[in-house]
PQR file with spaces between the fields and no chain letter, atoms N, CA, C, O and H, PARSE charges and radii, in Angstrom:
ATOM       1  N    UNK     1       0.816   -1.201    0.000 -0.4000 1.5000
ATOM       2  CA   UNK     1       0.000    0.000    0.000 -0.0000 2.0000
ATOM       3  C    UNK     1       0.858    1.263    0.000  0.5500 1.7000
ATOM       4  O    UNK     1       0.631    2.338   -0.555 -0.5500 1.4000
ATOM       5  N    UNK     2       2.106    0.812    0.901 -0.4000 1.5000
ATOM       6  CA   UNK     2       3.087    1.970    0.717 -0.0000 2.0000
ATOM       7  C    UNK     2       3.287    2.734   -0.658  0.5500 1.7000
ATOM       8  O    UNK     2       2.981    3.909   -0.861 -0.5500 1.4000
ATOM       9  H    UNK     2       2.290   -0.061    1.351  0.4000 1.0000
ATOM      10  N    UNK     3       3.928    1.747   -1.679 -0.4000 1.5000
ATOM      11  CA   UNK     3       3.602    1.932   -2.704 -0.0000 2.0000
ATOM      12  C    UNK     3       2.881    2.734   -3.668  0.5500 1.7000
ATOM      13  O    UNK     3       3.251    3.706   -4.327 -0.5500 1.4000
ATOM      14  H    UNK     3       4.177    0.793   -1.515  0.4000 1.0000
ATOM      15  N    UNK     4       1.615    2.038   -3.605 -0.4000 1.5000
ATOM      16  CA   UNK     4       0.208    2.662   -4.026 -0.0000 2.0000
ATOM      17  C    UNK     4      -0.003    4.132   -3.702  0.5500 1.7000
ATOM      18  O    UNK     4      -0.389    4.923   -4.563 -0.5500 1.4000
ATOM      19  H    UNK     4       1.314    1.249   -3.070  0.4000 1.0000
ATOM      20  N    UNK     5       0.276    4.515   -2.344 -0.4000 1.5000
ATOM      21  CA   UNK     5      -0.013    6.026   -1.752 -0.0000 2.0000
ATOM      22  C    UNK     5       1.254    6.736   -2.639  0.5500 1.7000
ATOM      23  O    UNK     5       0.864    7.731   -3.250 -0.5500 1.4000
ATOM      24  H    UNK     5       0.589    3.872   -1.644  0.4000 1.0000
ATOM      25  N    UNK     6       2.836    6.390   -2.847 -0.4000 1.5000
ATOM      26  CA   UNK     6       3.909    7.043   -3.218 -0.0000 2.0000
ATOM      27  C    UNK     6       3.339    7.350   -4.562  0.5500 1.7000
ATOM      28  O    UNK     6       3.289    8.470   -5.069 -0.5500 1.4000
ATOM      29  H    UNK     6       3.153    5.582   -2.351  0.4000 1.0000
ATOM      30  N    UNK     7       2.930    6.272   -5.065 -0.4000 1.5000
ATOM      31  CA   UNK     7       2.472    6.291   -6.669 -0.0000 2.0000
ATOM      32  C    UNK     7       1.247    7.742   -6.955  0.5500 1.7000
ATOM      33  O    UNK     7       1.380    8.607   -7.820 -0.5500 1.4000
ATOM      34  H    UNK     7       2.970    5.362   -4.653  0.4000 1.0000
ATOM      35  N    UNK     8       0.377    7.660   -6.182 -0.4000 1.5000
ATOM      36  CA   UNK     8      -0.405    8.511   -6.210 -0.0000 2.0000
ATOM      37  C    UNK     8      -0.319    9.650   -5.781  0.5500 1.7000
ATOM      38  O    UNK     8      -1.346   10.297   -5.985 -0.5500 1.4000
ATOM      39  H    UNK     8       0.269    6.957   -5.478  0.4000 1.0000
ATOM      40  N    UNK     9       0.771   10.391   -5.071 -0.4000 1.5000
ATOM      41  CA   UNK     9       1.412   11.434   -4.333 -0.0000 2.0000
ATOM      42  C    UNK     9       2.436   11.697   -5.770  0.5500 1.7000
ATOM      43  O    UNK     9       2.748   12.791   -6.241 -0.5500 1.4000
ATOM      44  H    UNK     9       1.606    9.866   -4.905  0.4000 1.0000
ATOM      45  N    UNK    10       2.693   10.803   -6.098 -0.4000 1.5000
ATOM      46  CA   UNK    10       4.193   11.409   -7.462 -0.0000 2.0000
ATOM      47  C    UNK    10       2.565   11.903   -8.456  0.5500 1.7000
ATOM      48  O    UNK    10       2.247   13.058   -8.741 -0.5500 1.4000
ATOM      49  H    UNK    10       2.440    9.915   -5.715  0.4000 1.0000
ATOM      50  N    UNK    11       1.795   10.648   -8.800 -0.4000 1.5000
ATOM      51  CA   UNK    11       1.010   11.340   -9.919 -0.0000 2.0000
ATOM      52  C    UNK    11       0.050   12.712   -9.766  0.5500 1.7000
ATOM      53  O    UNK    11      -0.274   13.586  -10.571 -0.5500 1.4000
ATOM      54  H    UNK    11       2.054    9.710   -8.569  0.4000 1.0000
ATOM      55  N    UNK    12      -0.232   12.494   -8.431 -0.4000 1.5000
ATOM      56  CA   UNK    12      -0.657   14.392   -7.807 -0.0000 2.0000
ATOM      57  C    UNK    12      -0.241   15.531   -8.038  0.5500 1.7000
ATOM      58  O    UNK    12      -0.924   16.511   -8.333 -0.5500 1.4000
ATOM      59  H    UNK    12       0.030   11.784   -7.778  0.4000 1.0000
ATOM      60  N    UNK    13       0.910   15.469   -7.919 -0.4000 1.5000
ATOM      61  CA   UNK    13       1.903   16.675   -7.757 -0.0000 2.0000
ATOM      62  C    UNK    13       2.332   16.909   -9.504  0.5500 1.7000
ATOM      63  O    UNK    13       2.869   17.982   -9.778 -0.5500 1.4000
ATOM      64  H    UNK    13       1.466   14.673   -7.680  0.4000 1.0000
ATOM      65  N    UNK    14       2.095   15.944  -10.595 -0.4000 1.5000
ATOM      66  CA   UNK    14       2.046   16.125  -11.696 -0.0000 2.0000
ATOM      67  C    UNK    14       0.963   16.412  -12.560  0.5500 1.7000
ATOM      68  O    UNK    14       1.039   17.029  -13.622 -0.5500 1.4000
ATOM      69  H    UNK    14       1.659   15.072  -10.372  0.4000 1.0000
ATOM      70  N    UNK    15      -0.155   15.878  -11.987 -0.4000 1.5000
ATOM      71  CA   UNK    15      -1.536   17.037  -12.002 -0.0000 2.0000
ATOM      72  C    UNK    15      -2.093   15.553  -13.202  0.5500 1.7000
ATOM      73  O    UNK    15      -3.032   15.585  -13.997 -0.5500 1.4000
ATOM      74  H    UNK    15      -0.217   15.377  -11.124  0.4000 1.0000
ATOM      75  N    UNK    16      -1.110   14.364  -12.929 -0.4000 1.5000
ATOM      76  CA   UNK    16      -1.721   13.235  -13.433 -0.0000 2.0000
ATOM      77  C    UNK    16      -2.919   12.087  -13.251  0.5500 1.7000
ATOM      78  O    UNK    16      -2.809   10.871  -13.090 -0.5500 1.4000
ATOM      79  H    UNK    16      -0.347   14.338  -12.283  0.4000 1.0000
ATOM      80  N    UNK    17      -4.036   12.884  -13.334 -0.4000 1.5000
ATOM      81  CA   UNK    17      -5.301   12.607  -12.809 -0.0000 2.0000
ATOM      82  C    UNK    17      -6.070   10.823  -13.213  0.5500 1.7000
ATOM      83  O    UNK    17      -6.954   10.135  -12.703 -0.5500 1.4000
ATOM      84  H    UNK    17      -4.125   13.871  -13.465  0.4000 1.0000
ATOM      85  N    UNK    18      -5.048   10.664  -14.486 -0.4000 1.5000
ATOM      86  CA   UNK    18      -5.653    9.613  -15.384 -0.0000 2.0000
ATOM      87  C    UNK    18      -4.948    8.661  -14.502  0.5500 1.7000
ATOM      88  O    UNK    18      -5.604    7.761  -13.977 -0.5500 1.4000
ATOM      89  H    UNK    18      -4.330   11.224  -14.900  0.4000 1.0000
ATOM      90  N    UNK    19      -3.774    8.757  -14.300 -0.4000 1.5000
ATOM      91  CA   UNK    19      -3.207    7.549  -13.855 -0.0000 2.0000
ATOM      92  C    UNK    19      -3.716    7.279  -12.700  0.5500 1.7000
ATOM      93  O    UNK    19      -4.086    6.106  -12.756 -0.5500 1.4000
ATOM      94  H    UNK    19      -3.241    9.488  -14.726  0.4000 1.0000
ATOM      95  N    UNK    20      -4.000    7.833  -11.411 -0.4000 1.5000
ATOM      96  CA   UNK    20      -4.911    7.573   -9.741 -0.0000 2.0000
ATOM      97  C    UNK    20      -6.040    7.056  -10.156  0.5500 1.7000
ATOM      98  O    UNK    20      -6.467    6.119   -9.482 -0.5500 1.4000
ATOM      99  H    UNK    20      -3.699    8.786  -11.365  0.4000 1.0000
ATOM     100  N    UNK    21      -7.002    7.580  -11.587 -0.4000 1.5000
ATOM     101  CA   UNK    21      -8.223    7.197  -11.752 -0.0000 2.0000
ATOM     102  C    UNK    21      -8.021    5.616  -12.228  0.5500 1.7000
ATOM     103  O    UNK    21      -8.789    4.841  -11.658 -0.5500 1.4000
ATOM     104  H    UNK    21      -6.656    8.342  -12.135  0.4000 1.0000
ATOM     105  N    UNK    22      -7.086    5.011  -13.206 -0.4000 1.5000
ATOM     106  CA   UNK    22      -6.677    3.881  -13.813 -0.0000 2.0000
ATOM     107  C    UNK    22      -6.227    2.792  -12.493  0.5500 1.7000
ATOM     108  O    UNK    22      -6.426    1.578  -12.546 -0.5500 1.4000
ATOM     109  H    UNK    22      -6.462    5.641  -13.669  0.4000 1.0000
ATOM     110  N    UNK    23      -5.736    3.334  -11.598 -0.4000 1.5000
ATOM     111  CA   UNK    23      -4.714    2.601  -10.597 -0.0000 2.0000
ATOM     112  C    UNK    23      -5.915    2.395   -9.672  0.5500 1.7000
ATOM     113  O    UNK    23      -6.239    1.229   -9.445 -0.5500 1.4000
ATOM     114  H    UNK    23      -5.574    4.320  -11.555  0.4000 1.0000
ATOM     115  N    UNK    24      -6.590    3.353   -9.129 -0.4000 1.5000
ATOM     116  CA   UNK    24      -7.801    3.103   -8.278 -0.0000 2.0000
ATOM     117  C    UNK    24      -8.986    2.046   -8.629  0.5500 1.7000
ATOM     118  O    UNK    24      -9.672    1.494   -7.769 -0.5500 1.4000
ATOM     119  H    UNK    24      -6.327    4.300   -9.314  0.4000 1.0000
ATOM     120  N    UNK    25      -9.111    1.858   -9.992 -0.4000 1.5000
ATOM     121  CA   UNK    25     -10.428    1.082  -10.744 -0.0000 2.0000
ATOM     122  C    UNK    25      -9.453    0.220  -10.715  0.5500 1.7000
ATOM     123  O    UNK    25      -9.906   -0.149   -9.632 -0.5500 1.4000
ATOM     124  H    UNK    25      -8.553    2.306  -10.691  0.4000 1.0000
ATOM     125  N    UNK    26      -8.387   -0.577  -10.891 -0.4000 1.5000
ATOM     126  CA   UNK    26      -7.941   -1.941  -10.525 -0.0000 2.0000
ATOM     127  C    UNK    26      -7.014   -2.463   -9.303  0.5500 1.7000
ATOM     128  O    UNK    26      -6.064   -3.245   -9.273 -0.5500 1.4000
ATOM     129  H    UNK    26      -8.019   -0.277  -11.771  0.4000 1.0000
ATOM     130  N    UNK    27      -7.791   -1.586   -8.144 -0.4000 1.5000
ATOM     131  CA   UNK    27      -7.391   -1.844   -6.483 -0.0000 2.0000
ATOM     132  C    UNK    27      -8.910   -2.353   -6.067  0.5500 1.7000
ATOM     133  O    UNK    27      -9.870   -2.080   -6.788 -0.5500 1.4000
ATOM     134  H    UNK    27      -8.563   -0.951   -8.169  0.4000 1.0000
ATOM     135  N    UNK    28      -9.015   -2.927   -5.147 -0.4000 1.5000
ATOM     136  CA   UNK    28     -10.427   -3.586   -4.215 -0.0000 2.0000
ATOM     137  C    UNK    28     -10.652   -1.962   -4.005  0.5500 1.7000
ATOM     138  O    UNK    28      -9.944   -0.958   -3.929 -0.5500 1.4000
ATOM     139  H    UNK    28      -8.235   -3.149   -4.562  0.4000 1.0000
ATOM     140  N    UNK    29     -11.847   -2.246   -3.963 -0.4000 1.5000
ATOM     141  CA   UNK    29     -13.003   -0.897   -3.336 -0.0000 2.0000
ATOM     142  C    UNK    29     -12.520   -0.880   -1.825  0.5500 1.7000
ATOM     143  O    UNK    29     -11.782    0.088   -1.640 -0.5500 1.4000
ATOM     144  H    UNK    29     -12.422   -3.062   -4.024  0.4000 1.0000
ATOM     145  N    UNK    30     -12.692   -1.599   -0.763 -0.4000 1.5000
ATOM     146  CA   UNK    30     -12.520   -1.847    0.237 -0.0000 2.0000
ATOM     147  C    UNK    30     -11.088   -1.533    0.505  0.5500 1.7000
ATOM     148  O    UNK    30     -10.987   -0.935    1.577 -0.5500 1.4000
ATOM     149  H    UNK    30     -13.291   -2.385   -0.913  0.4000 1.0000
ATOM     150  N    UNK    31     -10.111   -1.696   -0.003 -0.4000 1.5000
ATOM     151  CA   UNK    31      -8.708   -1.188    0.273 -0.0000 2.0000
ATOM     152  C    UNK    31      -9.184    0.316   -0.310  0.5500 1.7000
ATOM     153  O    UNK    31      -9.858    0.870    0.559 -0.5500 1.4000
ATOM     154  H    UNK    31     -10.193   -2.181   -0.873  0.4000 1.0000
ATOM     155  N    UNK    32      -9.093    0.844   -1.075 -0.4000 1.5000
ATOM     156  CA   UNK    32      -9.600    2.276   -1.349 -0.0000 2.0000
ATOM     157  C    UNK    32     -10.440    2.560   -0.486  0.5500 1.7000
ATOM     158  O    UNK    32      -9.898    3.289    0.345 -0.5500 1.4000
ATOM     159  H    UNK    32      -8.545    0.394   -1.781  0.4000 1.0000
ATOM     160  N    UNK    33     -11.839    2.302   -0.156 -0.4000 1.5000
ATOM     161  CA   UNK    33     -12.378    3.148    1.186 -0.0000 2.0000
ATOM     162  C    UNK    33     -12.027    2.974    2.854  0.5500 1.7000
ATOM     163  O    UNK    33     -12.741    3.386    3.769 -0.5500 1.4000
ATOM     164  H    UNK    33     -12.279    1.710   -0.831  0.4000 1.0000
ATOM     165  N    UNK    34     -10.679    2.223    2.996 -0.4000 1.5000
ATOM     166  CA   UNK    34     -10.587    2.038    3.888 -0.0000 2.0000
ATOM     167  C    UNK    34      -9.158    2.770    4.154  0.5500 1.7000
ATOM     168  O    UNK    34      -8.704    2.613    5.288 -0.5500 1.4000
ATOM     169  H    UNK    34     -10.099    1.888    2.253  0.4000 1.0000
ATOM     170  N    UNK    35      -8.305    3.644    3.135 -0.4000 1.5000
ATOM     171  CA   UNK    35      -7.138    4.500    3.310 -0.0000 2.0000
ATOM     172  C    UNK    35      -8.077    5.790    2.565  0.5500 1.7000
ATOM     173  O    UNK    35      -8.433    5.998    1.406 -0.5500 1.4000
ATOM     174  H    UNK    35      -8.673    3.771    2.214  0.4000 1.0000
ATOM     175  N    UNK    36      -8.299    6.643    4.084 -0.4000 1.5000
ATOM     176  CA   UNK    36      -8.501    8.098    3.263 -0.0000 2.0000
ATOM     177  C    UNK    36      -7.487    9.033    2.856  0.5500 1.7000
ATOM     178  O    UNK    36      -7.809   10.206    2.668 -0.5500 1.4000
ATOM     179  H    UNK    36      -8.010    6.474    5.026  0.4000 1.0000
ATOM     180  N    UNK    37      -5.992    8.554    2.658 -0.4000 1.5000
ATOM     181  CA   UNK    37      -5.583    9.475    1.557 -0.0000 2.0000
ATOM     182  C    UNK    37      -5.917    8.496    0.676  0.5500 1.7000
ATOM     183  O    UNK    37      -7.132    8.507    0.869 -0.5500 1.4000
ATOM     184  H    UNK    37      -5.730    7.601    2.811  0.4000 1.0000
ATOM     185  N    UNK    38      -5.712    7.500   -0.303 -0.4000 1.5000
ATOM     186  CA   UNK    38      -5.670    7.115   -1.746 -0.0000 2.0000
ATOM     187  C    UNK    38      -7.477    7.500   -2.027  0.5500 1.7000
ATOM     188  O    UNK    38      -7.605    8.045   -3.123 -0.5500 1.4000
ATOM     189  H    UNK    38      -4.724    7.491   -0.460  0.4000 1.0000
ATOM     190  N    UNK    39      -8.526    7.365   -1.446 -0.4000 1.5000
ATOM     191  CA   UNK    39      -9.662    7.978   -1.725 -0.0000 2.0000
ATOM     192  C    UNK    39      -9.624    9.259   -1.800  0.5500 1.7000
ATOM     193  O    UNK    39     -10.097    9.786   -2.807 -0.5500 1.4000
ATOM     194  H    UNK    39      -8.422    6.922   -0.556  0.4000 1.0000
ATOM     195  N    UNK    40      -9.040   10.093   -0.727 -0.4000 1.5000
ATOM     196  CA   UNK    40      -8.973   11.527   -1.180 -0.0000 2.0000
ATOM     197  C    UNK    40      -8.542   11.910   -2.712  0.5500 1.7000
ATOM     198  O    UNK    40      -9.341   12.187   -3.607 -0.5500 1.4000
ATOM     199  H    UNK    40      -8.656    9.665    0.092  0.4000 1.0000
ATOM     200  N    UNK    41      -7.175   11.872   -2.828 -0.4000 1.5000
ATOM     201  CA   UNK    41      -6.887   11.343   -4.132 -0.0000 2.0000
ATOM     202  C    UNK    41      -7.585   11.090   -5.239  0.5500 1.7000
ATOM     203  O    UNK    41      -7.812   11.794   -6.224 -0.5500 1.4000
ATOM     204  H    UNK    41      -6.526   11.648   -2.101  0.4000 1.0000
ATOM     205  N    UNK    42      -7.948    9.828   -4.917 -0.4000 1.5000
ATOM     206  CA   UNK    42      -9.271    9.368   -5.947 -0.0000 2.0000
ATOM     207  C    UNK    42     -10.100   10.509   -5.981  0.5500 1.7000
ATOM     208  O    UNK    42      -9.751   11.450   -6.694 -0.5500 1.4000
ATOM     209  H    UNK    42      -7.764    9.256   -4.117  0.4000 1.0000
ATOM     210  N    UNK    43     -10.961   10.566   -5.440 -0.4000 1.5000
ATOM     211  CA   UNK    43     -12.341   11.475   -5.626 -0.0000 2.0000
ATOM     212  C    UNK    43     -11.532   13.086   -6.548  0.5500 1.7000
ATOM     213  O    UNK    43     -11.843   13.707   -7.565 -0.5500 1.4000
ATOM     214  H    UNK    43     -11.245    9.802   -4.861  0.4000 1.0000
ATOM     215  N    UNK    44     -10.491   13.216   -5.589 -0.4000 1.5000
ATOM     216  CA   UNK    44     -10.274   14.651   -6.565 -0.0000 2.0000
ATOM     217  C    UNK    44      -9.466   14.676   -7.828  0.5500 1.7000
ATOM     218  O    UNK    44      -9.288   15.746   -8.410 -0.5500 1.4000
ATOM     219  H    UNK    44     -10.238   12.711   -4.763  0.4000 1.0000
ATOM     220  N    UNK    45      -8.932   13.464   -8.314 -0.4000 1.5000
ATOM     221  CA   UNK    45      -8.480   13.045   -9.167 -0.0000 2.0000
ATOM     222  C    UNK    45      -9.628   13.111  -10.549  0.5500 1.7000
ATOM     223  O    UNK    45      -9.370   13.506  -11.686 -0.5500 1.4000
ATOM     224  H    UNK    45      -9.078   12.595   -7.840  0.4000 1.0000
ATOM     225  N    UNK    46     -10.854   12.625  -10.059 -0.4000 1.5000
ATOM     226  CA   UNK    46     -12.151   12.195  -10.730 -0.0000 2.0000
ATOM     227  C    UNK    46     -12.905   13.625  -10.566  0.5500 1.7000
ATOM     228  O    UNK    46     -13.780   13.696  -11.429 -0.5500 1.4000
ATOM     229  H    UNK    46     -11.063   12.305   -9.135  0.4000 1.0000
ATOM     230  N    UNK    47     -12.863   14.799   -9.746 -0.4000 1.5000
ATOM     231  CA   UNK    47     -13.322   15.852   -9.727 -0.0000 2.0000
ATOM     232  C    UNK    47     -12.606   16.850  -10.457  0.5500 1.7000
ATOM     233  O    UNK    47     -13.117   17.924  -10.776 -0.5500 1.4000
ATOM     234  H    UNK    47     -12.152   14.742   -9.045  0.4000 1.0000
ATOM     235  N    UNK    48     -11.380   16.502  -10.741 -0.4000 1.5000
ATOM     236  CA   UNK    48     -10.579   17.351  -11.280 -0.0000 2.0000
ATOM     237  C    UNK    48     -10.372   16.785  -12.856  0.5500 1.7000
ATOM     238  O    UNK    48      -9.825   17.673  -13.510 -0.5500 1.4000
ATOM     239  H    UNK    48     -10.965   15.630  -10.482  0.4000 1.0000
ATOM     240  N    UNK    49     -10.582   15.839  -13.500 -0.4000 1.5000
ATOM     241  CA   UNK    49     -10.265   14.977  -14.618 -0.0000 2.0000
ATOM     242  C    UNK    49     -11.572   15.372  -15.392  0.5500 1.7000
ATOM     243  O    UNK    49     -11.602   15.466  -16.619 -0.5500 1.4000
ATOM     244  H    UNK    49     -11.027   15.118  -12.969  0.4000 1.0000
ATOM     245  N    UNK    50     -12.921   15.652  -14.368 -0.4000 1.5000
ATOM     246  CA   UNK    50     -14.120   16.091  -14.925 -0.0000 2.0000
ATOM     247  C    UNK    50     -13.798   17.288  -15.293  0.5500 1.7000
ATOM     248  O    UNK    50     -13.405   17.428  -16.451 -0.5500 1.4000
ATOM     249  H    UNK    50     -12.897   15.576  -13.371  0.4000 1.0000
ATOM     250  N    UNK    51     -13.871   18.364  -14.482 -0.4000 1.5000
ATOM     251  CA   UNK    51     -13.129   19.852  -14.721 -0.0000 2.0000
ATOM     252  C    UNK    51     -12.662   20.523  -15.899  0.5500 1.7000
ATOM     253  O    UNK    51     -12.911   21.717  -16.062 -0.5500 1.4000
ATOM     254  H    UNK    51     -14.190   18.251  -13.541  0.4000 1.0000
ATOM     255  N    UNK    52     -11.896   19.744  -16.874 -0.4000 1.5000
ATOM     256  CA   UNK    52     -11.000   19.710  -17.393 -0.0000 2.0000
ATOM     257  C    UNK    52     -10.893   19.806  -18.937  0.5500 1.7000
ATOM     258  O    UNK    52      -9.791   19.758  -19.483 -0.5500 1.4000
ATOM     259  H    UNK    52     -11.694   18.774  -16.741  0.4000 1.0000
């Protein structure tokens, strides 16, 4: 999971919305709603990818 959060913190800060949205849709739901940063992430990844 370490991982997963680094991955999504590098693709943040690059304003790489596609890749958290791609990486999140092939993680368990349940591991995603159960770390609220990689959901934070998610959701504004998907709020911001709409935006756009």
């Amino acid at each position: 999971m370490e991982a997963v959060r680094a991955g999504f913190k590098k693709a943040w800060q690059e304003r790489d919305y596609a890749t958290i949205i791609t990486v999140a849709r092939k993680i368990s739901d349940k591991i995603l709603q159960e770390d609220p940063k990689l959901l934070m992430w998610y959701d504004q990844a998907v709020t911001r990818s709409e935006e756009e």
